[in-house]
Each structure stands twice: as C-alpha cells, then as structure tokens.
VOLO-143923 format. One line per 3 residues: number of its first residue (from 1); their letters; for each residue x, y, z negated of N, C-alpha, C, CB. Coordinates in Angstrom, 3 decimals. Each point is the difference from the previous one (the first is absolute). Glycine has a CB too. Layout:
BEGIN
NUM = A = X:Y:Z:X:Y:Z:X:Y:Z:X:Y:Z; ...
END
This chain:
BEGIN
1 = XXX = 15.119:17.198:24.918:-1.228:-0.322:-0.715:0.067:-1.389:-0.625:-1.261:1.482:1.563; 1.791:-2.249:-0.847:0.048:-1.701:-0.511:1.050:0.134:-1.112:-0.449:-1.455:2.468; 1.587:1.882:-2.562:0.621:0.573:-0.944:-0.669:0.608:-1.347:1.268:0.245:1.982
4 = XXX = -1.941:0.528:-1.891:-0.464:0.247:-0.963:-1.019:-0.720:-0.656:0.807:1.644:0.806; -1.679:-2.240:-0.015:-0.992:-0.894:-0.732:1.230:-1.485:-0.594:-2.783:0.913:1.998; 3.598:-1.058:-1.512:1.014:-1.077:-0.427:0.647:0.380:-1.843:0.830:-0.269:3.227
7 = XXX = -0.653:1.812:-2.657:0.704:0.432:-1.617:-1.022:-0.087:-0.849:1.680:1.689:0.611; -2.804:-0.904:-0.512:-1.303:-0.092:-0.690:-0.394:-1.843:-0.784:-0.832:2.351:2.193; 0.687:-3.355:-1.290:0.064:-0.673:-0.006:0.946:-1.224:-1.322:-0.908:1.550:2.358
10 = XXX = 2.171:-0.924:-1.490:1.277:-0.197:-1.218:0.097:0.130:-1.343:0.822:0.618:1.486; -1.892:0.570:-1.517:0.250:0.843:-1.373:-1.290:-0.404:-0.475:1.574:2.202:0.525; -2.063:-2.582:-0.182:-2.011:-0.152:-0.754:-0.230:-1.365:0.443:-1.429:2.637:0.467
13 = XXX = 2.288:-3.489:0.169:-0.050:-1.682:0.000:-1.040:-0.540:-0.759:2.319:-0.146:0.165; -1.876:-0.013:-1.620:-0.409:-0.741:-0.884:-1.399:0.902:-0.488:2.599:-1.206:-0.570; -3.032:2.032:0.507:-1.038:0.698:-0.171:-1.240:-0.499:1.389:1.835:2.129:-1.430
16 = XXX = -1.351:-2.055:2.812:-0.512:0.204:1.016:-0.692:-1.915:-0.108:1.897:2.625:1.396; -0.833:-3.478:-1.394:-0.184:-1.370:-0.128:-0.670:-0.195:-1.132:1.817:-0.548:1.158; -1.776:1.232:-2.585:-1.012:-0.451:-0.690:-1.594:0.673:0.132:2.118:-0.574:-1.412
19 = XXX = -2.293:1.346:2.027:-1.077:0.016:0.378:-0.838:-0.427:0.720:0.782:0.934:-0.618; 0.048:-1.606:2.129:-0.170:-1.117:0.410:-0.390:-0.646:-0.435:0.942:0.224:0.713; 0.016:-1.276:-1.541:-0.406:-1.215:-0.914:-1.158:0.132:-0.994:2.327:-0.513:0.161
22 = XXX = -2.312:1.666:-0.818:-1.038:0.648:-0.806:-1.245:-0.134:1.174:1.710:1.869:-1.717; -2.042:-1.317:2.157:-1.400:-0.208:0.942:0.141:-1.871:0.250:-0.016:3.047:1.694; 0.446:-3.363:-1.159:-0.078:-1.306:0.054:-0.722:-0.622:-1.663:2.353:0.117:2.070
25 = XXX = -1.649:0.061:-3.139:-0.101:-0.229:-1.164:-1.502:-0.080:-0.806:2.311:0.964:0.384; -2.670:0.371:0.803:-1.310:0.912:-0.874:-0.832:-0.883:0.993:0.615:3.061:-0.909; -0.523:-3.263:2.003:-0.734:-0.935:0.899:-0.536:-1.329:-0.652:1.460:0.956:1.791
28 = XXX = -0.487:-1.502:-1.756:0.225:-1.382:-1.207:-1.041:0.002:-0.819:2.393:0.052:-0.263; -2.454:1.278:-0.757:-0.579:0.332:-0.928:-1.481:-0.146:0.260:1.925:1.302:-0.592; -1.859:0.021:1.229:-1.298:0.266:0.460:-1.325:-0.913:0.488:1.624:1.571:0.406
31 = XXX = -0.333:-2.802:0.385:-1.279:-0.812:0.734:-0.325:-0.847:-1.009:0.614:-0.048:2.449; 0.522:-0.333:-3.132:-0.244:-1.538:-0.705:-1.286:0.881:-1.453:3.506:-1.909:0.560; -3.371:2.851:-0.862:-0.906:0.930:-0.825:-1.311:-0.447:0.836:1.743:2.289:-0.810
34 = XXX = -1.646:-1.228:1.477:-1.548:0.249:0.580:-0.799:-1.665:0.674:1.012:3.044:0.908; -0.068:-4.190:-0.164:-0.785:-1.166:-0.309:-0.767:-0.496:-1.163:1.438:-0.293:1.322; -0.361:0.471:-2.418:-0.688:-0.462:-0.715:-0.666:0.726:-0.501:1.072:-1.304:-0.105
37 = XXX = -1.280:2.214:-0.550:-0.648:1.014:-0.225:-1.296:0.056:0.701:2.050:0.923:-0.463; -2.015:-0.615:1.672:-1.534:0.350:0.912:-0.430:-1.438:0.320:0.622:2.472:1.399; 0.301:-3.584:-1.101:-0.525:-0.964:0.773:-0.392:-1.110:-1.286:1.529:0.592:2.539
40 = XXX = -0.774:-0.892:-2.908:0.191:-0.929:-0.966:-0.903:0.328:-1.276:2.375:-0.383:0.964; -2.500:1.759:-1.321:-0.319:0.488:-1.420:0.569:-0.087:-1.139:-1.452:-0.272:0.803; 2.296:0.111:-0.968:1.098:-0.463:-1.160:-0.305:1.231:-0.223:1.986:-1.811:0.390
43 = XXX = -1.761:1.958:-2.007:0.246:1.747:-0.675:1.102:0.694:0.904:-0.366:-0.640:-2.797; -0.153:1.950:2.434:1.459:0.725:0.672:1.271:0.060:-0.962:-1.559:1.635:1.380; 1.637:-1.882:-2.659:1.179:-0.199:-0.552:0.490:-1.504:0.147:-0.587:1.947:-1.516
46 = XXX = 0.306:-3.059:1.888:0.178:-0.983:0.394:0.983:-0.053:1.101:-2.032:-0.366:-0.916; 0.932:1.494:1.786:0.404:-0.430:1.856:1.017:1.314:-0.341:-2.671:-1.088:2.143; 3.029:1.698:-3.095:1.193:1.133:0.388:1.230:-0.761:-0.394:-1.306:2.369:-0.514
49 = XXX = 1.118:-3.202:-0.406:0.914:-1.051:-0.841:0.831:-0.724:1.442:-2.000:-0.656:-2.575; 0.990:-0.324:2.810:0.418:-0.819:1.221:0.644:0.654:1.018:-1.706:-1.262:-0.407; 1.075:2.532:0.942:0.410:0.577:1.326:1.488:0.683:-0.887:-2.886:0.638:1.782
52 = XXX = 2.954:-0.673:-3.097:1.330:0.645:-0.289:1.121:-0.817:0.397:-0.959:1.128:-1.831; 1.082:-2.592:0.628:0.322:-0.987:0.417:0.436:-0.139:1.688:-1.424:-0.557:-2.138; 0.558:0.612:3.110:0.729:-0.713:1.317:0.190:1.571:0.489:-1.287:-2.887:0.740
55 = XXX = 1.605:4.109:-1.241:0.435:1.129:0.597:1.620:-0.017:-0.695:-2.700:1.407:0.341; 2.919:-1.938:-1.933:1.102:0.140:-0.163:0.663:-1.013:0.390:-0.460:1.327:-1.399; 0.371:-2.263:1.839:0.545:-1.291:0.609:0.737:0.688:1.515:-2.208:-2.013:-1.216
58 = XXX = 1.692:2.490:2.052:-0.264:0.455:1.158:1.425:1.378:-0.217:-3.333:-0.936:0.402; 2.733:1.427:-1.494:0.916:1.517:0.317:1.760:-0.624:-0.543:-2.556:2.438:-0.872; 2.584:-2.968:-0.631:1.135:-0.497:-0.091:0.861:-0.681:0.918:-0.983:0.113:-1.669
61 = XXX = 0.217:-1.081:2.392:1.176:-0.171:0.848:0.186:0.903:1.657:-0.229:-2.532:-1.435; -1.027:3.229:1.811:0.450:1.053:0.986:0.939:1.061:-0.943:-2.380:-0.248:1.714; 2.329:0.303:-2.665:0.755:1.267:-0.870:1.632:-0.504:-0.286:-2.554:0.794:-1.482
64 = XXX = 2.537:-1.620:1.145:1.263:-0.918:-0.134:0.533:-0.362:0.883:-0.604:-0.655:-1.418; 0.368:0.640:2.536:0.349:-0.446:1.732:0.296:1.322:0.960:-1.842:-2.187:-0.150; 1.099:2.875:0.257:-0.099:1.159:1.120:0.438:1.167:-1.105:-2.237:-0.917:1.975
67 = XXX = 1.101:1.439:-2.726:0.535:1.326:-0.722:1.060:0.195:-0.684:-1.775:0.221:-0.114; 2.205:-0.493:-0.878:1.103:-0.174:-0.478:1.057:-0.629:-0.042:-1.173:0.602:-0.504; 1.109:-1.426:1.332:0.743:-1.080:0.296:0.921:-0.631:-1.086:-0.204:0.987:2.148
70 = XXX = -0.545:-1.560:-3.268:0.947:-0.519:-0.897:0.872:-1.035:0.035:-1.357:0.824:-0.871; 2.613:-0.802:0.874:0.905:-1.234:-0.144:0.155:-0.700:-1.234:1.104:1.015:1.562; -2.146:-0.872:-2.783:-0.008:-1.223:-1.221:0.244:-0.980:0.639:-1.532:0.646:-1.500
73 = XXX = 2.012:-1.675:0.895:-0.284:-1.639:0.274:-0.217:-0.332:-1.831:1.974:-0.756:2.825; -2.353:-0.893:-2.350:-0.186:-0.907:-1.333:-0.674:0.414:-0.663:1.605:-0.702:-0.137; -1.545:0.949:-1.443:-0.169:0.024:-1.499:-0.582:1.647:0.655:2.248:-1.952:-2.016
76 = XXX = -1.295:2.723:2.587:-0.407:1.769:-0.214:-0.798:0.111:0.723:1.759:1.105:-0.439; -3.225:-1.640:1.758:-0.406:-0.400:0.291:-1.597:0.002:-0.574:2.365:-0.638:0.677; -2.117:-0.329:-1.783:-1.108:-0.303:-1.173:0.043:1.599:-0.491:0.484:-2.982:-0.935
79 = XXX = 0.289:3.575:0.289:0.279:1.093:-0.708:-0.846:1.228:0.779:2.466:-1.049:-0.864; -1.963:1.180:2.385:-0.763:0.944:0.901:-1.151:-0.313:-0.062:1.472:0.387:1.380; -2.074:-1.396:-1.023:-1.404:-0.567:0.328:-0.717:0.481:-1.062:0.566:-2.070:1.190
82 = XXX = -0.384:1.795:-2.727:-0.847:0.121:-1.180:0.286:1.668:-0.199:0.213:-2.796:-1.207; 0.969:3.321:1.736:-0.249:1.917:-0.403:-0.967:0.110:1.027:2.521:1.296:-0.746; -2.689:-2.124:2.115:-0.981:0.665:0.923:-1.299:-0.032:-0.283:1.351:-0.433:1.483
85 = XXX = -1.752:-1.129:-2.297:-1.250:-0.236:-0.539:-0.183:1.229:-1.007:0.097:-2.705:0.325; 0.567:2.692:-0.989:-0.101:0.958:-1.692:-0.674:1.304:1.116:2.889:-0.735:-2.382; -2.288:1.473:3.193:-0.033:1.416:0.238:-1.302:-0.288:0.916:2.784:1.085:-0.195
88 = XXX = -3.305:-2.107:0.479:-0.935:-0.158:0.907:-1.143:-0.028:-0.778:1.316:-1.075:1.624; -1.209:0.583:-2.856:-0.538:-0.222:-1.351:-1.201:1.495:-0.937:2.842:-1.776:0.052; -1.432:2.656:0.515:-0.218:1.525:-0.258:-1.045:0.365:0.396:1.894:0.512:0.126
91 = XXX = -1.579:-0.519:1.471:-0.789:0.759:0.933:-1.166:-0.856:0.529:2.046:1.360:0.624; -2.368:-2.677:-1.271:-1.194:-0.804:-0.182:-1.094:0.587:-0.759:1.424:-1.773:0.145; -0.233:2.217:-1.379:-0.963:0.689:-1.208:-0.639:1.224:0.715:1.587:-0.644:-2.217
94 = XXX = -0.911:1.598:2.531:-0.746:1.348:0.521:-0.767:-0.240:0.959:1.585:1.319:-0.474; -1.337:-2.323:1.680:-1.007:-0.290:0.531:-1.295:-0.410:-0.270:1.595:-0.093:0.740; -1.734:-0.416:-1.992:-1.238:-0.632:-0.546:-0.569:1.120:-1.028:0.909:-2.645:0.257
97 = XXX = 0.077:3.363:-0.447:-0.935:1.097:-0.605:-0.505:1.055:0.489:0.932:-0.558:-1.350; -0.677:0.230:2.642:-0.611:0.769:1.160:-0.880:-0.142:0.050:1.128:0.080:1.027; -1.214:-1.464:-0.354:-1.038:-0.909:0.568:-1.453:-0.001:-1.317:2.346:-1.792:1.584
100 = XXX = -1.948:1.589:-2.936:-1.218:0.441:-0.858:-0.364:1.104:-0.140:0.384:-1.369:-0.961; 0.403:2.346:0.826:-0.325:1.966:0.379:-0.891:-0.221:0.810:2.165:1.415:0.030; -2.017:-1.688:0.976:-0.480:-0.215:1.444:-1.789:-0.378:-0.345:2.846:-1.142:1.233
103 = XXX = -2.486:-0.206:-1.773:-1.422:-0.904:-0.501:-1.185:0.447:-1.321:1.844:-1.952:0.754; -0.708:2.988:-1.328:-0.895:0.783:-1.037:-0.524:0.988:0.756:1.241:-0.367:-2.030; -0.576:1.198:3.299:-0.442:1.296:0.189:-0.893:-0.051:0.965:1.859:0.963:-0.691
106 = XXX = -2.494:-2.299:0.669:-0.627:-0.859:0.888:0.166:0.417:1.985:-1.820:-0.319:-2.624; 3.396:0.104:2.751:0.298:0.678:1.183:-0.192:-1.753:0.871:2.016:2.802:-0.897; -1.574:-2.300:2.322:-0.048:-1.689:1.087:1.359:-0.439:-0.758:-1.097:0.557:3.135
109 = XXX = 1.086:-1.843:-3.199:0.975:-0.618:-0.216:1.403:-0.102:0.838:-1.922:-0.848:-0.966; 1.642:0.864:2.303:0.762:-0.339:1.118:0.719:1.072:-0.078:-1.357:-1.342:1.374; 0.477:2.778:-1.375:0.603:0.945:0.156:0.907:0.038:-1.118:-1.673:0.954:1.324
112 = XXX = 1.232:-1.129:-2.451:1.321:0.338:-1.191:1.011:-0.950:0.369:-1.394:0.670:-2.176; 1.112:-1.712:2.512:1.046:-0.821:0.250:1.020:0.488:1.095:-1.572:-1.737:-0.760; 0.983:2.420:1.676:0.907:0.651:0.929:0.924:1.023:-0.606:-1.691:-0.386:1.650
115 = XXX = 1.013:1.293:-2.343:0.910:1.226:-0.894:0.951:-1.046:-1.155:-2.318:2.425:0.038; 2.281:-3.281:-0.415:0.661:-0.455:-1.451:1.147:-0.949:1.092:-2.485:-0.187:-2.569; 2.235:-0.306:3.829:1.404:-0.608:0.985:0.978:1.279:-0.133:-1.396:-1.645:2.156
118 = XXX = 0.924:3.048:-1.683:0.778:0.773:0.372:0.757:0.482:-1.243:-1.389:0.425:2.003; 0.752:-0.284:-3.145:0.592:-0.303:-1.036:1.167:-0.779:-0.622:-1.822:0.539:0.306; 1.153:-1.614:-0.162:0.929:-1.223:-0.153:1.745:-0.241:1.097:-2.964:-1.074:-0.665
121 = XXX = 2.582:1.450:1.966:1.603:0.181:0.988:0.904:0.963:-0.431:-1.082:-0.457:2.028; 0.397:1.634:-3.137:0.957:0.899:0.291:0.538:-0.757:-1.882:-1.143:2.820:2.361; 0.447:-3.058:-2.715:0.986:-0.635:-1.690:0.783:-1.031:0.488:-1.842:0.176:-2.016
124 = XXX = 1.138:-1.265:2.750:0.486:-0.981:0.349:1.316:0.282:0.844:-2.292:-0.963:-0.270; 2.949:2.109:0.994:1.242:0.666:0.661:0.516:0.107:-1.274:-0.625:1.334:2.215; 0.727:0.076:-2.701:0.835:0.102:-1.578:0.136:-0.856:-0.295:-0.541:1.395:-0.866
127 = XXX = -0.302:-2.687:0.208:0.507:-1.259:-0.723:1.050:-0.626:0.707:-2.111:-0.401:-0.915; 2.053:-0.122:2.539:0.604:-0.450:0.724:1.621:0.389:0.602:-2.476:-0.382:0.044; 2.388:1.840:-0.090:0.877:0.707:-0.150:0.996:0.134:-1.009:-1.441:0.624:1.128
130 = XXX = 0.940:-0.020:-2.422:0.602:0.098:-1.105:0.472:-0.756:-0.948:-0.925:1.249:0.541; 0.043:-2.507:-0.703:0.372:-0.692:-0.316:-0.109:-1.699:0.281:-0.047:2.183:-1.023; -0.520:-3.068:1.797:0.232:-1.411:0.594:1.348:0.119:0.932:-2.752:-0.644:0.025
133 = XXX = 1.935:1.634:1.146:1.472:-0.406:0.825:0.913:1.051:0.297:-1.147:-1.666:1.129; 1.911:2.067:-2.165:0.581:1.035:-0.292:1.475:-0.607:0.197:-1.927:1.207:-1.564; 2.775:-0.354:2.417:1.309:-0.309:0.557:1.525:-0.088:-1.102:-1.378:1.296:2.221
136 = X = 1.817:-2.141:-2.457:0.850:0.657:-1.211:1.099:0.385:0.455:-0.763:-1.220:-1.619
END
C-alpha cells in the first residue's frame, strides 16, 4: 500500500504540490482580499488588485522553489519571473471579469470570488506548466 501511494505520488508530484502551494496561494489571496475588502472598505477591484499582488509574490517563489523546481540562475531568472507575472496577468484578467459578471448579476461578492480562485489555479497550472517553468 505505501508503495503505491509512493508511485502515485511520483507520478502526480508536481500536480499534487501545486495544489498545495495553490491553496496556500488562494489563502494569501483570499485573506489579504476579504480584509480589505470587508474590513478596510477599499473597492473590491482595488482589494482584488492588492490581494493579487501579495498572492503572486507568495506563489512565484513557492512555485519556483517546491513545484517545479527551477534551476534558472542570473539574467534567466528576470526572464522566468516576468513570463510568471505576464501569465499571472492573464488569469488576473478573467478573474476580474468574473468578479464584474459577478457584480452585474448582482451575486455576493465573496462568493464569486471563491468560484473565479478556482478558476484562476487551474489556468494558473497550464501557464505554469506549459509555459514559465517548462523543462527543456
């Protein structure tokens, strides 16, 4: 049995750990959102901005460290970092056009915000995958 959860393991590593890190990520997200957001009052495109900001800070380097384990150094480095921003960039956008769907269809906010995270981990994999930290 330990065997097999080991192969399993082996084979879905980087999937299993980014979801990990991903919940961690969405955590990040979530709280630094909803402070400001509920506590603070800042707009919610403001406080999705900010809570983006210290979620992609957070995931790049758990993503660059644990999941993929990239060996860039120097100059290639800069290069990874700005494809990670760019693709994070993406799935900022769909998130926010969630988040106004959401605000037109006059739904809870929190809640859309919960559906547009789950959204956002699974683009944010493909991007991460396919192309930032992609093995050559």
């Amino acid at each position: 049995m330990l065997k097999k959860i080991k192969n399993i393991y082996s084979k879905y590593k980087d999937i299993i750990l980014y979801l990990f890190y991903g919940v961690l990520t969405t955590l990040v997200n979530f709280a630094v959102f909803y402070v400001l957001f509920n506590i603070t009052k800042l707009h919610y495109a403001a406080a999705n901005v900010l809570a983006w900001i210290a979620a992609v800070a957070f995931a790049y380097i758990t993503n660059r460290r644990f999941v993929f384990d990239s060996k860039k150094t120097g100059g290639a480095i800069v290069g990874e970092a700005a494809m990670f921003v760019a693709a994070r960039l993406l799935s900022l956008g769909c998130e926010t056009l969630i988040l106004l769907a959401g605000d037109a269809l006059d739904f809870d906010v929190n809640t859309v915000k919960i559906a547009a995270l789950i959204v956002v981990v699974v683009l944010n994999y493909i991007f991460s995958k396919l192309f930032v930290f992609k093995k050559n």
